[in-house]
N, C-alpha and C positions, 0 to 999 in steps of 0.2 A: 182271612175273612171267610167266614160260615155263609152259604147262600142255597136254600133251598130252591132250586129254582123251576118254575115251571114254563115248559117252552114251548111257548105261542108263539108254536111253528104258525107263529107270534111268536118268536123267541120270548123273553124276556120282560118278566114284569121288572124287570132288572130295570128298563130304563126307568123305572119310578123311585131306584134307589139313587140319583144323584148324580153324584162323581163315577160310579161303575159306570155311566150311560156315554158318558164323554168318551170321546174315541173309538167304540165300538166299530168295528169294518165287518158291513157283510157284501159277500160277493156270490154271484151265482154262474152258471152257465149259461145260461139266458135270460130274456126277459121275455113276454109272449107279445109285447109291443112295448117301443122305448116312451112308455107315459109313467108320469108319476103312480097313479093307479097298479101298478104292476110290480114297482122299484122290488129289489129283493130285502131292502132295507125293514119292510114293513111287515117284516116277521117281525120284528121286534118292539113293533109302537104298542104292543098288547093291546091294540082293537079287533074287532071279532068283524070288522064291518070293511076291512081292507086287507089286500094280501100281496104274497107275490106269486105271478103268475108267469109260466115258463114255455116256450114256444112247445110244439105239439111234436115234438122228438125224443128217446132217449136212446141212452144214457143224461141222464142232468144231475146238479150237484149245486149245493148250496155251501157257504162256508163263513163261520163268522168266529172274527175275532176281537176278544175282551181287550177291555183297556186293561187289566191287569188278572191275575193268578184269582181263580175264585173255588173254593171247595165245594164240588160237585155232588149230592146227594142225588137231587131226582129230577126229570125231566119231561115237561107233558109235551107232547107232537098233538095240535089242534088242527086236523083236518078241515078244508073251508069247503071240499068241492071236489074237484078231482083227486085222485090219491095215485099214490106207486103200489104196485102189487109187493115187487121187491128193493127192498131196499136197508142201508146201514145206515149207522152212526157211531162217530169215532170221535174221541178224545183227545187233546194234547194239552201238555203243561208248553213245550216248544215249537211247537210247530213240523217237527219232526218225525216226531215218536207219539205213535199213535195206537189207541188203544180202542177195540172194538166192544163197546155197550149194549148195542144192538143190532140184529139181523134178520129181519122180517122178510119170511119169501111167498106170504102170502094172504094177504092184505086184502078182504075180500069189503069192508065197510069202513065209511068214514069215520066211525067212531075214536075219539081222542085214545091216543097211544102215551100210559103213563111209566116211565121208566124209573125204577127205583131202584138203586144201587146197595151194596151190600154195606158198603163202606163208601164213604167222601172221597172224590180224586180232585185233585187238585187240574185246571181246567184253566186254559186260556183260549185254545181255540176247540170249537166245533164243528165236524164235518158230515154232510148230508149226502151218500150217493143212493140217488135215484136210478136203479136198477131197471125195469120193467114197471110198464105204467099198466093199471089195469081197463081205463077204458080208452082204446085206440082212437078215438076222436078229439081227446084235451092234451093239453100238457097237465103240470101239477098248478092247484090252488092252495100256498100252504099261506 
C-alpha cells in the first residue's frame, strides 16, 4: 500500500483512511497531565485544535505504531506551540531496525517541518526523540 503521508505531529491524516486507523499504538514519554486534552494519541486525529503535550523535561520521545507495513514517501511535523530545538526521526519496517530520516539540531520556529524522501520505505513504526527543547519553560506541543 502507497501512502503519502503527512504527519500531524498530527500524525496521520491516515486515520481518515479506514482500516490503516485500526490499531494504530502511540506511545510517548510523558504526558504534561494525565487528561484527555494531552493523550499522545492526538497526533494523530489530524485536528489542528488538539495535541499532545509532554511534561516540561527532556529528553522526550513519542512512538507510533501502524497497524500494518505502509510505503513511506513524505512526512509533515505540525508544530502547535512549543517545539524541540533538537531532535530525530526514525523509521522501522520491525521494530527493530531503524532507519534515521531526520536530524534537526536547530529548530529555531514553529513553522511545519516537511520531509520528503528520495524514495518510499516501507514503514510500520515511527520514532520521535526529542533532544533539547528550545524554550526551557514548556515541554513540547505537537
Amino acid at each position: 500500500m502507497f501512502v503519502d503521508m503527512k504527519f500531524f505531529i498530527r500524525l496521520l491524516s491516515l486515520l481518515a483512511m479506514g482500516a490503516l486507523a485500526e490499531g494504530v499504538v502511540v506511545t510517548a514519554s510523558s504526558m504534561q497531565r494525565e487528561i484527555a486534552k494531552f493523550n499522545p494519541a492526538n497526533v494523530l486525529d489530524g485536528k489542528l485544535n488538539s495535541r499532545w503535550s509532554s511534561k516540561f523535561e527532556f529528553p522526550q520521545n513519542l512512538d507510533i505504531k501502524l497497524s500494518q507495513n505502509i510505503d513511506l514517501k513524505s512526512l509533515e511535523i505540525i508544530w502547535e506551540g512549543a517545539i524541540a530545538k533538537y531532535y530525530t526521526v526514525k523509521v522501522s519496517e520491525n521494530g527493530k531496525d531503524w532507519e534515521t530520516i531526520l536530524v534537526e539540531k536547530n529548530k529555531t520556529s514553529k513553522d511545519a517541518k516537511l520531509i520528503e524522501l528520495n524514495e518510499a520505505l516501507a514503514v510500520k513504526y515511527l520514532r520521535f526523540d526529542f533532544i533539547e527543547k528550545r524554550n526551557s519553560l514548556r515541554g513540547l506541543y505537537l
